[in-house]
TORVEX-492924 format. One line per 2 residues: for each residue z, y negated, x of C-alpha. Coordinates in Angstrom, 1 decimal. Example, Ala and Ser with C-alpha at 12.3 -4.5 7.8 and 13.67 -1.06 7.14 Angstrom:
BEGIN
7.8,4.5,12.3 | 7.1,1.1,13.7
***
This chain:
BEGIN
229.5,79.1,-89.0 | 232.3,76.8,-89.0
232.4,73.7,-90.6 | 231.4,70.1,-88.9
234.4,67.8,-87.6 | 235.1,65.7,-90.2
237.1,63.0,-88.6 | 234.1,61.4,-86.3
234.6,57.8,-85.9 | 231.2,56.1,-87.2
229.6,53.5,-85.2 | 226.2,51.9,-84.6
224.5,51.2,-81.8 | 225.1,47.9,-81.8
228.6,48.2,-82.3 | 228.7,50.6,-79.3
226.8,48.2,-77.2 | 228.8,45.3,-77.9
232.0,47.3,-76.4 | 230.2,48.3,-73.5
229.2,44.7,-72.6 | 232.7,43.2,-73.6
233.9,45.2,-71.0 | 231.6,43.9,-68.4
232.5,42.2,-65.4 | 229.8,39.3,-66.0
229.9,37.0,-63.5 | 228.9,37.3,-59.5
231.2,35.6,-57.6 | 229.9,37.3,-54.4
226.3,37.6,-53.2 | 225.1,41.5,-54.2
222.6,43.1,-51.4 | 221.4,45.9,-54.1
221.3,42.9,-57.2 | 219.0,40.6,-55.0
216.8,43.6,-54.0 | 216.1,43.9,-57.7
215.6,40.3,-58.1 | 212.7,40.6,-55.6
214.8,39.0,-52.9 | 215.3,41.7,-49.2
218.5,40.0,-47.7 | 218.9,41.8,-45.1
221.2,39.4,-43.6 | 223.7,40.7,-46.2
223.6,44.0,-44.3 | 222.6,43.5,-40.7
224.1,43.5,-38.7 | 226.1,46.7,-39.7
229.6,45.3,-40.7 | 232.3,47.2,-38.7
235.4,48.3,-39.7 | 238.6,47.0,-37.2
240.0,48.8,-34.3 | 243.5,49.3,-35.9
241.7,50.7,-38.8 | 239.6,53.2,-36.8
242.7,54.3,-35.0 | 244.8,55.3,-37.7
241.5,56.6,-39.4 | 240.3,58.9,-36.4
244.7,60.0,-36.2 | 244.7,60.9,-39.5
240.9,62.9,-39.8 | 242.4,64.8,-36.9
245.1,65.8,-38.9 | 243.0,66.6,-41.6
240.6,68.4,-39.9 | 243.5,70.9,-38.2
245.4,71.5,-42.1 | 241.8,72.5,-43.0
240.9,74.9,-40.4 | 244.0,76.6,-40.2
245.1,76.1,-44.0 | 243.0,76.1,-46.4
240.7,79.3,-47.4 | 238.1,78.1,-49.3
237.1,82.4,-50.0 | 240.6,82.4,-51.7
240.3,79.0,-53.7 | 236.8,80.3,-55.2
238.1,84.2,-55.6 | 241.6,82.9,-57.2
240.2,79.6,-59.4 | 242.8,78.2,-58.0
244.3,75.7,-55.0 | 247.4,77.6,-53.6
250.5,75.8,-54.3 | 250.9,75.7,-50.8
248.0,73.8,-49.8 | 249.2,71.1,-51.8
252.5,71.0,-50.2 | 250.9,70.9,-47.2
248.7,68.0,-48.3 | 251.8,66.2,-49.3
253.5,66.6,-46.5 | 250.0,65.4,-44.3
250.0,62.0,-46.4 | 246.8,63.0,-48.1
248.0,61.7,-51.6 | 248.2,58.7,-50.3
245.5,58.0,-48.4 | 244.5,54.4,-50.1
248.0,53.7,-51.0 | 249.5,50.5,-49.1
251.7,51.4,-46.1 | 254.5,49.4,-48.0
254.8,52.0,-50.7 | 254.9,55.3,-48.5
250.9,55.5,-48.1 | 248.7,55.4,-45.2
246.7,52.5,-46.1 | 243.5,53.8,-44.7
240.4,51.8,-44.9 | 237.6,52.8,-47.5
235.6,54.1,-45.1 | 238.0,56.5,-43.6
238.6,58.0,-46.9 | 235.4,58.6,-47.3
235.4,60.3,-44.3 | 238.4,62.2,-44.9
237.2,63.4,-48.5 | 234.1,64.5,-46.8
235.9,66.6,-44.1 | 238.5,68.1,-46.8
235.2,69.1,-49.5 | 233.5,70.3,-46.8
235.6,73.4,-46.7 | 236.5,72.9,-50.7
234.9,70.9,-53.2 | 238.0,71.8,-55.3
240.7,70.0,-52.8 | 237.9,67.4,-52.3
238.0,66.9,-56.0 | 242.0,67.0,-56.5
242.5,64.6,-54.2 | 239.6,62.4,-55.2
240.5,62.0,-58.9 | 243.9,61.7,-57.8
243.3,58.7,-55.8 | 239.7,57.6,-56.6
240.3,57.2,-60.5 | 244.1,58.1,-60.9
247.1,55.8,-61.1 | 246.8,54.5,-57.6
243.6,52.5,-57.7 | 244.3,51.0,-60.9
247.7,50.0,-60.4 | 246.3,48.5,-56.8
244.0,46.4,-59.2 | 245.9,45.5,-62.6
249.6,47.0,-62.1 | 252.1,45.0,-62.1
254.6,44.8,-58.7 | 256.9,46.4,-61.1
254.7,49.1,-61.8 | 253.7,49.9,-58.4
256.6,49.6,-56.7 | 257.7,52.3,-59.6
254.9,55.0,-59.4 | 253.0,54.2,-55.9
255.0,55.7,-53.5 | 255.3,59.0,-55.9
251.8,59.2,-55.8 | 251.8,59.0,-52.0
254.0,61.3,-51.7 | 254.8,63.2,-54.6
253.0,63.1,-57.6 | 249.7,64.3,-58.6
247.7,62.2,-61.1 | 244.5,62.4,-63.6
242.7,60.0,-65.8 | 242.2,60.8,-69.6
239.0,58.9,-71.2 | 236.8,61.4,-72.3
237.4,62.7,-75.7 | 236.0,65.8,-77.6
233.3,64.1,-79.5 | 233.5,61.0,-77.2
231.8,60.8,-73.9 | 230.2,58.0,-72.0
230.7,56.0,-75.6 | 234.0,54.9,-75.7
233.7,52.6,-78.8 | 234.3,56.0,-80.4
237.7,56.0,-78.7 | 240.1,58.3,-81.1
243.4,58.7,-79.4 | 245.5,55.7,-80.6
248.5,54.3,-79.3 | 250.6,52.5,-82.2
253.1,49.9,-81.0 | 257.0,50.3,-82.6
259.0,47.4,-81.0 | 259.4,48.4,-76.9
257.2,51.4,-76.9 | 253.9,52.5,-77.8
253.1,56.1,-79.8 | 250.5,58.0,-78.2
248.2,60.6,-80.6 | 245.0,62.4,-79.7
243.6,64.9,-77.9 | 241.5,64.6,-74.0
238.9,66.8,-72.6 | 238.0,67.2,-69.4
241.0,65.9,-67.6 | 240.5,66.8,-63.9
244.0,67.2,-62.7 | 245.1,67.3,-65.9
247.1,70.7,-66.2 | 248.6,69.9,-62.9
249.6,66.4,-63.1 | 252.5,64.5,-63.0
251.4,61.5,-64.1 | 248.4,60.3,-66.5
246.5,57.4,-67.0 | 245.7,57.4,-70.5
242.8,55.2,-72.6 | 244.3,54.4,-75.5
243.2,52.5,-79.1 | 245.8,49.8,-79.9
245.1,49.1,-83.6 | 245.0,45.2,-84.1
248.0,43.7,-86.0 | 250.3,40.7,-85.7
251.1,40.2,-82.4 | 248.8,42.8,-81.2
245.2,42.1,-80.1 | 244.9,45.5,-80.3
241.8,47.5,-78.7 | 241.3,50.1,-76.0
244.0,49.5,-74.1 | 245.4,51.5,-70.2
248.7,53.3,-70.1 | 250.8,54.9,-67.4
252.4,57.9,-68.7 | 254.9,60.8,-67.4
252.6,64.0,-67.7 | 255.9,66.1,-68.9
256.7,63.5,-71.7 | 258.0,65.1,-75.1
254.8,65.6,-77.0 | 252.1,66.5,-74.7
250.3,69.7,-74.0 | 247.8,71.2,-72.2
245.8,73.3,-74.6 | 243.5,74.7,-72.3
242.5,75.1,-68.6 | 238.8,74.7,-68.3
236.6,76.8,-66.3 | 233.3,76.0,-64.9
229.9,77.5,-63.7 | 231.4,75.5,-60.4
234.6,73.6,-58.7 | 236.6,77.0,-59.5
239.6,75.8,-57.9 | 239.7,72.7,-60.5
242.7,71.6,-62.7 | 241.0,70.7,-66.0
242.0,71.1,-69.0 | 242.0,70.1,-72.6
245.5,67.4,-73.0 | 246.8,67.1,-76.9
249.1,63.7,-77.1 | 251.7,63.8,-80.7
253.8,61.0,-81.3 | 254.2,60.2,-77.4
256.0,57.5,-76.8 | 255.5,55.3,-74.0
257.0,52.2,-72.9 | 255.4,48.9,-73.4
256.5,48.3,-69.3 | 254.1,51.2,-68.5
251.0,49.6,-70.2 | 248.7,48.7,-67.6
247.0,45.2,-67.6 | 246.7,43.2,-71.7
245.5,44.9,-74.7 | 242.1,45.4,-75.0
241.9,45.3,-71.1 | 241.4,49.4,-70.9
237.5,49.8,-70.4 | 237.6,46.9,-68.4
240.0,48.6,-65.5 | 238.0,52.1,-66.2
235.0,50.1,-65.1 | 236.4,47.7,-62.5
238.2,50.7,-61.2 | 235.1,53.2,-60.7
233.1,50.1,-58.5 | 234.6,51.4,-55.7
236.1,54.8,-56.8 | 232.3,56.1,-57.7
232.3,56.2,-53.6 | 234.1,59.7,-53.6
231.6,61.7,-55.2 | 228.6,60.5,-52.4
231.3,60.8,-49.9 | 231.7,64.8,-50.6
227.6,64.4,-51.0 | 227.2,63.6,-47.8
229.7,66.0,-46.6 | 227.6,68.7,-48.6
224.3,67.8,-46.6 | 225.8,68.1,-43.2
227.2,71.1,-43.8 | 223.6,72.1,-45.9
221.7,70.8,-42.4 | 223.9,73.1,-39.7
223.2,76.2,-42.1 | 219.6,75.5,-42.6
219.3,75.0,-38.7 | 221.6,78.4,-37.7
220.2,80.5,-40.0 | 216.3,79.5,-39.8
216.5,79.5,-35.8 | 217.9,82.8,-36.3
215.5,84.3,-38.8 | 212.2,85.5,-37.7
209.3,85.9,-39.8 | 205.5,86.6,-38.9
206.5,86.6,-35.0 | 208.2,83.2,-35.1
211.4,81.4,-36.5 | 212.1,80.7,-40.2
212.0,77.2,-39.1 | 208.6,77.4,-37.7
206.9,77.5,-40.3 | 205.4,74.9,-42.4
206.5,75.3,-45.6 | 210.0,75.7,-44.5
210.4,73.2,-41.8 | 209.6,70.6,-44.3
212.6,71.6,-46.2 | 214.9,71.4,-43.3
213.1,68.3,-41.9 | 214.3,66.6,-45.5
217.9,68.1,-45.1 | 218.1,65.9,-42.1
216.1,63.0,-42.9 | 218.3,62.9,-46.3
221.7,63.6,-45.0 | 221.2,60.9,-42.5
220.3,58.8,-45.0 | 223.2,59.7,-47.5
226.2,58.8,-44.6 | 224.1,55.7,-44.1
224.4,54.6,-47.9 | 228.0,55.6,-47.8
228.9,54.1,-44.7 | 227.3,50.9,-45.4
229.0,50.7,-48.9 | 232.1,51.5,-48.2
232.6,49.3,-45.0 | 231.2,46.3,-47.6
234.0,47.5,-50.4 | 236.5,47.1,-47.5
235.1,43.9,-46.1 | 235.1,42.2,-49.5
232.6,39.9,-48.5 | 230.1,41.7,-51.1
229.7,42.3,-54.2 | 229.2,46.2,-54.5
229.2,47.2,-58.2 | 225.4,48.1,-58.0
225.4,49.6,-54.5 | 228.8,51.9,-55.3
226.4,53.5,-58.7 | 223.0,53.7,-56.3
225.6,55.5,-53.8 | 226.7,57.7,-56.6
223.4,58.3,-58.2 | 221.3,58.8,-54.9
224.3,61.1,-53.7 | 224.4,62.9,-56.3
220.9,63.7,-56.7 | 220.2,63.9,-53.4
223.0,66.4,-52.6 | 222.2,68.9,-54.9
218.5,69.1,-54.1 | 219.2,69.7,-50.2
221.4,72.5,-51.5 | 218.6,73.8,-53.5
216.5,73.8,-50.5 | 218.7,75.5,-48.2
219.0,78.0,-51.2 | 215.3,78.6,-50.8
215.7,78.8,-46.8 | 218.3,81.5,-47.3
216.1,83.6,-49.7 | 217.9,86.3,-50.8
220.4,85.8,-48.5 | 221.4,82.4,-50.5
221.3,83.9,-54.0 | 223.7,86.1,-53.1
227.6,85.0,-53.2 | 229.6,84.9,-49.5
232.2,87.9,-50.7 | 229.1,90.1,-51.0
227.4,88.9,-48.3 | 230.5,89.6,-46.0
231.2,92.9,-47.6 | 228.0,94.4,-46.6
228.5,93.3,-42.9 | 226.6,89.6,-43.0
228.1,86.0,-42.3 | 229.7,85.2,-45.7
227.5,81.7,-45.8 | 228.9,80.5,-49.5
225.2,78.7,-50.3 | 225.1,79.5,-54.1
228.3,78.2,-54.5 | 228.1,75.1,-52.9
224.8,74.7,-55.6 | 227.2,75.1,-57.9
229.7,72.9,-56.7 | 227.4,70.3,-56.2
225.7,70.5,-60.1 | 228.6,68.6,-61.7
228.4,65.4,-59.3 | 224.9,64.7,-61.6
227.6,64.5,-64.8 | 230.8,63.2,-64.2
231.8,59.7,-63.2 | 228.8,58.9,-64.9
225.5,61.1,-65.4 | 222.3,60.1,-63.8
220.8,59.1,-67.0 | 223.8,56.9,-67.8
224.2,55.8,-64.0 | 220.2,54.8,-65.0
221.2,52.6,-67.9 | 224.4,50.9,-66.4
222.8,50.2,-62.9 | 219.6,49.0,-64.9
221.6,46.6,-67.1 | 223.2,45.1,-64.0
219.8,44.8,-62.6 | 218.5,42.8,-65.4
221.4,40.5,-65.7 | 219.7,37.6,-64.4
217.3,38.0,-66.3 | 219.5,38.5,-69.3
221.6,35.5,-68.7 | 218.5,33.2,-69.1
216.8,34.8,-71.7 | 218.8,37.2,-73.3
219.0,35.1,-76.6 | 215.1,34.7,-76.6
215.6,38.6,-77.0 | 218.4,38.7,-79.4
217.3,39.4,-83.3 | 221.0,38.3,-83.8
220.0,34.3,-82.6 | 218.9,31.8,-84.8
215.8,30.2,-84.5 | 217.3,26.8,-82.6
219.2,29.3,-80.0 | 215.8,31.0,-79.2
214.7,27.6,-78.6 | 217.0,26.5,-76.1
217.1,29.9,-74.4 | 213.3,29.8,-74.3
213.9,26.1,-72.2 | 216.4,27.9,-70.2
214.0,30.7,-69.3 | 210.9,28.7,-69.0
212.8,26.5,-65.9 | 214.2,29.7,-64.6
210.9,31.5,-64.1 | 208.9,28.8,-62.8
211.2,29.1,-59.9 | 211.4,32.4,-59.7
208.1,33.8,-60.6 | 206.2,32.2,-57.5
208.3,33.3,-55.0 | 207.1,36.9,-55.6
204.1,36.4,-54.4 | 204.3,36.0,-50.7
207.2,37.3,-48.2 | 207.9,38.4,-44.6
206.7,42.1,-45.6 | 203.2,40.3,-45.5
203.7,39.1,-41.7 | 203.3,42.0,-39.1
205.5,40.2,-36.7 | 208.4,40.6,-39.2
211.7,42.2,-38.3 | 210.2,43.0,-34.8
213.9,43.9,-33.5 | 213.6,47.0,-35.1
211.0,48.2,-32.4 | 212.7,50.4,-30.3
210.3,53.6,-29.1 | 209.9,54.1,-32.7
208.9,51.3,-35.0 | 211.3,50.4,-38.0
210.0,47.6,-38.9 | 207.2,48.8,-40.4
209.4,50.0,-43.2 | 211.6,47.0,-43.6
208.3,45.0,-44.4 | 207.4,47.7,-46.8
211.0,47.5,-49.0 | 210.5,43.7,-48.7
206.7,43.9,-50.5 | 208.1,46.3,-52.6
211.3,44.6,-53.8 | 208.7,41.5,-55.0
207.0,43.9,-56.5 | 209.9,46.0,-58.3
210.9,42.9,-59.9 | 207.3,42.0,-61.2
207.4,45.3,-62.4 | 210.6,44.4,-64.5
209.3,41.4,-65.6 | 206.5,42.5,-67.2
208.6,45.0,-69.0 | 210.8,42.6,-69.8
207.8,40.5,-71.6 | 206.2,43.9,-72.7
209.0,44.9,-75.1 | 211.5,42.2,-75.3
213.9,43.6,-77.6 | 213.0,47.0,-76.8
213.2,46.7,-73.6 | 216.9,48.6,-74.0
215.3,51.7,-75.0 | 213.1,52.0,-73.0
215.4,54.5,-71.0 | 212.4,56.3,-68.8
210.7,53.0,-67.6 | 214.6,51.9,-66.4
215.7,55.0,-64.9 | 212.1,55.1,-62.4
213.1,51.3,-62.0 | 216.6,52.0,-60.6
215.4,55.0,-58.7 | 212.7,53.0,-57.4
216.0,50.6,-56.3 | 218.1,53.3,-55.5
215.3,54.4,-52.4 | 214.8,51.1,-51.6
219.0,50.3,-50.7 | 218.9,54.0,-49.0
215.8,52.9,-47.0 | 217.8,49.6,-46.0
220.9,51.2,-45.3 | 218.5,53.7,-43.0
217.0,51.3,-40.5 | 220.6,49.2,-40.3
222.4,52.7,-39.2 | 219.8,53.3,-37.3
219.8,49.9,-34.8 | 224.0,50.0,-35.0
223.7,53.3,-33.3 | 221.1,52.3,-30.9
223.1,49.3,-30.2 | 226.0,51.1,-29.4
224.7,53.7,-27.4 | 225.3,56.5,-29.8
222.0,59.5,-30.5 | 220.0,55.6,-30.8
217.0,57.4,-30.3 | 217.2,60.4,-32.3
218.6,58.0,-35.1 | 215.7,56.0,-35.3
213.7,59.1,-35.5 | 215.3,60.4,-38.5
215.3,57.0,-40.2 | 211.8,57.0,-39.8
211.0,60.4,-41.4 | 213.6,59.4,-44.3
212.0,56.2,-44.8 | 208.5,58.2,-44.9
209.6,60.0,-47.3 | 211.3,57.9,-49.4
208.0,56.0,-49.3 | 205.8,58.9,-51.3
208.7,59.4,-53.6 | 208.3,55.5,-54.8
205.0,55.6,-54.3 | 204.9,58.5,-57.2
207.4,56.4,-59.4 | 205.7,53.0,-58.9
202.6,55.5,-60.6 | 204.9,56.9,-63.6
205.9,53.1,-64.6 | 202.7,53.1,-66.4
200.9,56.3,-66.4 | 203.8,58.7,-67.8
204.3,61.1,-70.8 | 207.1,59.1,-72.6
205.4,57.9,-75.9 | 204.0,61.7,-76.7
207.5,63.3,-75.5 | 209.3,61.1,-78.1
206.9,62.3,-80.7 | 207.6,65.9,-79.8
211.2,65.5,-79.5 | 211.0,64.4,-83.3
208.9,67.0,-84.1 | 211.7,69.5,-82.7
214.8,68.1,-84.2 | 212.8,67.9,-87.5
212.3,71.7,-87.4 | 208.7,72.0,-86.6
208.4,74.2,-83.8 | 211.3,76.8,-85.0
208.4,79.1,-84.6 | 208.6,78.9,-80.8
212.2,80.1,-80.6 | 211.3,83.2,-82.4
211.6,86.8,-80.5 | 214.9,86.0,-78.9
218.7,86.6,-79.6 | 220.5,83.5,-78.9
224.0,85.5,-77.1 | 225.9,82.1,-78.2
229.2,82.9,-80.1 | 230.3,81.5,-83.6
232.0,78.2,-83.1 | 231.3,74.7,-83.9
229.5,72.2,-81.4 | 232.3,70.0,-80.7
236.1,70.9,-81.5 | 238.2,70.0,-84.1
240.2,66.9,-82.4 | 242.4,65.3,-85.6
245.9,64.0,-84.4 | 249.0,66.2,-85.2
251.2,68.5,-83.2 | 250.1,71.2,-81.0
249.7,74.6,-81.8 | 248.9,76.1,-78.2
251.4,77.2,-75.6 | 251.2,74.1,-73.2
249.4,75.5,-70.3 | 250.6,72.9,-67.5
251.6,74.3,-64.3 | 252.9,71.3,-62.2
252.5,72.6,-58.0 | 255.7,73.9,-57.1
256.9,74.2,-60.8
***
């Protein structure tokens, strides 16, 4: 075996906390739907009516999705992407050309300036046909150089790199390290400053877009000295700089067609123009920068359940079994009846988030991460399902499908495709701690030095003051609501009856946050590791906003004249659903497996059940867990391969 990586940066918990919450944005200067539903408080009025995007803004949106929608049909061949690994060169030009690099880019630097909402659309359209074009031109834009720049970049900045990136240039973000994930106090890669220029050292995994990019966005350590605060710091930086290669192109059990690779940085120097917002600002902008740009991933989610829905209904109207359609029966019609029910459901979240991202009026940290979580979740089980519709027939891959004469429906890969949106851009159980954090801030901010084993005795005291005014406010108003009145939210009565489920998130908002509380007073301290109580309490949340976001689709379609009926009756079957799913994780808050699971989980990593493994043979090859990553020059071939280079 080979030996362990010694150069692992050491850091507690605590330490590694304290860098996530540093980088925090803390304070709500804008009223959050999601963050009052876990507070106990249903504002619907934050939400209803449907906020609507401008008429300018749906013309040049519905323009360019025509566009789109041609290139794809006639362009891209999503057989070939999968067959090849690989995005033709020629696809990208074409995408170029189209203006799809710069869909969010300001018209002002060669973009289209489209609205959040229409690129969400667009990315929906475009990963409909390829989850790997989808994904190139989400982490392009989403996470890349533009929508950082838009944020922190100086006019200098993005008068110098956003209209290459609407036009031109294709770009990546580098965070993830080797041995560094979703912990980024570990950060290794340092960037030294030497008078006008920083020096860049250490290696990236995982950069999607990397081996094609032009440009980077790099997360960097500044080491503190005079002058220098120092800390994880943003840089812009020219992909073909002197120093950098591409060790490796990764490939994946899905996304085929992505550019990802494994980016070594030695003695890269970068100038001190190109360093995005102050020192120590880096984790900040990652952050500030993902609120919105976490929208992609349910965008090409819900792109994935329409597409999921018009297989499921082709092929099970199609398919007889036992004298009658696929779809006739039981068992499967409930699968297909929570294809549509969800998908519905997932354009309703995204819709309604990204029309308040574009509107400003909201805060949307917390509802971009339900979008993403719920999405992402979501997506993969309709997939699943329509798997299991297919049978056979959706185990097997489209090329051998077509070759023996069938449609070549691509249903295993699009599971595939799908599995990575659970991981990257956060994972659910890391989605689960940051949305649950956020959730508990109010909380937090009143009593989180009651909490603290760090506070002295008089700060406990004064927090406990603080806390003991904040919750006889709050505590009684948890009681009693409009969910309790049956006349409540009566003009969502309309054939079917809404309502009915509008009362039920309001009662069960009140009582998702008397759940928290007593969790809160349960285990104090501990409350932070408590990571299986938190993840049902966000899920819990996560149904709840979907439920919302449902019934307000729902009446703005009815309203405007547009399948109002047959909208209403899918919100009601998603919303009956949705209701037995938090039904079941309302049960799991307290009756639940999580004490005896840790005890096993010790028992395993202490060597106690080795037994069980025996009467295998592990195929694994020799290698260590996680690759050597120590700074120094490269001794790969640099595999980047610029399109049209």
């Amino acid at each position: 075996m080979s030996a362990p990586t010694e150069n692992r940066s050491t850091v507690t918990e605590r330490e590694a906390r304290q860098v996530a919450e540093a980088a925090r944005e803390r304070d709500w200067h804008k009223p959050s739907f999601a963050k009052e539903l876990f507070l106990g408080r249903f504002r619907l009025d934050l939400v209803h009516p449907h906020p609507m995007p401008g008429e300018e803004s749906v013309r040049r949106g519905e323009e360019f999705l025509a566009k789109l929608r041609a290139f794809c049909e006639a362009e891209i061949d999503s057989a070939r992407i999968e067959r090849e690994a690989r995005i033709p060169d020629e696809v990208v030009v074409g995408l170029k050309e189209l203006g799809a690099l710069g869909m969010k880019i300001d018209p002002k630097y060669g973009g289209l300036g489209l609205s959040q909402l229409y690129y969400n659309k667009a990315l929906a359209l475009v990963g409909s046909v390829s989850p790997a074009v989808g994904a190139l031109l989400s982490a392009h834009q989403s996470i890349g150089v533009p929508q950082p720049l838009k944020m922190f970049g100086t006019e200098e900045q993005k008068e110098a790199f956003l209209p290459r990136c609407a036009r031109s240039d294709i770009s990546a973000f580098l965070l993830t390290e080797p041995d560094v994930g979703s912990d980024p106090a570990r950060l290794a890669t340092t960037a030294v400053p030497d008078g006008d220029e920083y020096v860049l050292d250490g290696v990236k995994l995982w950069t999607t877009n990397g081996v094609v990019a032009d440009l980077l966005v790099v997360m960097a350590r500044v080491p503190k000295s005079e002058g220098h605060k120092g800390g994880i710091t943003a840089f812009v930086v020219e992909a073909g700089s002197e120093g950098i290669t591409v060790e490796h192109r990764n490939s994946f059990m899905g996304l085929r067609g992505i550019e990802n690779g494994v980016t070594r940085f030695h003695r890269v120097r970068v100038p001190a123009g190109h360093r995005i917002g102050p020192e120590g600002a880096g984790l900040k902008i990652a952050l500030t920068t993902l609120n919105t740009g976490r929208l992609s991933l349910p965008a090409m989610c819900a792109g994935a359940g329409k597409w999921c829905l018009k297989i499921a209904r082709e092929w099970s109207a199609e398919r007889e079994q036992w004298g009658k359609p696929l779809a006739l029966h039981e068992a499967v019609g409930a699968k297909i009846s929570f294809i549509a029910a969800t998908t519905f459901a997932l354009e309703a979240v995204l819709d309604l988030s990204s029309q308040m991202a574009d509107e400003d009026r909201n805060d949307i940290r917390i509802e971009a991460a339900l979008a993403k979580l719920y999405g992402s979740e979501m997506a993969w089980r309709m997939a699943d399902e329509l798997v299991q519709i297919r049978g056979g027939r959706g185990y097997e891959t489209a090329e051998s499908l077509k070759a023996r004469g069938e449609r070549a429906v691509p249903a295993e890969q699009m599971l595939r495709d799908l599995r990575i949106n659970r991981i990257f851009e956060g994972s659910t159980e890391i989605m689960h701690l940051l949305i649950a954090r956020e959730a508990v801030d109010a909380h937090l901010a009143v009593a989180g030095d009651l909490i603290d084993p760090a506070k002295s005795l008089p700060e406990k005291a004064k927090a406990g003051a603080q806390a003991g005014v904040f919750y006889a406010k709050w505590l009684p108003k948890l009681v009693a609501g409009p969910g309790q009145l049956p006349g409540s939210y009566g003009e969502f009565r309309h054939g079917v009856d809404l309502s009915t489920h509008l009362r039920y998130i309001e009662r069960t908002s009140r009582r998702l946050a008397r759940a928290t509380f007593y969790g809160m007073s349960r285990w104090q301290g501990r409350m932070e590791t408590k990571q299986g109580f938190l993840g049902r309490i966000v899920d819990i949340g996560a149904e709840l906003f979907a439920m919302s976001a449902a019934c307000v689709r729902a009446e703005r379609l009815r309203t405007r004249d547009e399948h109002g009926r047959e909208a209403y009756q899918l919100a009601d079957a998603f919303c009956r659903q949705a209701r037995v799913r938090v039904e079941e994780l309302f049960g799991r808050l307290w009756t639940n497996t999580d004490d005896l699971d840790r005890k096993v989980v010790k028992g395993v990593l202490g060597g106690a059940y080795t037994w069980l493994e025996e009467g295998i043979v592990d195929p694994s090859q020799d290698g260590p867990w996680i690759a050597d990553a120590t700074p120094g020059p490269s001794a790969h071939e640099n595999a980047r391969r610029p399109y049209g280079g």
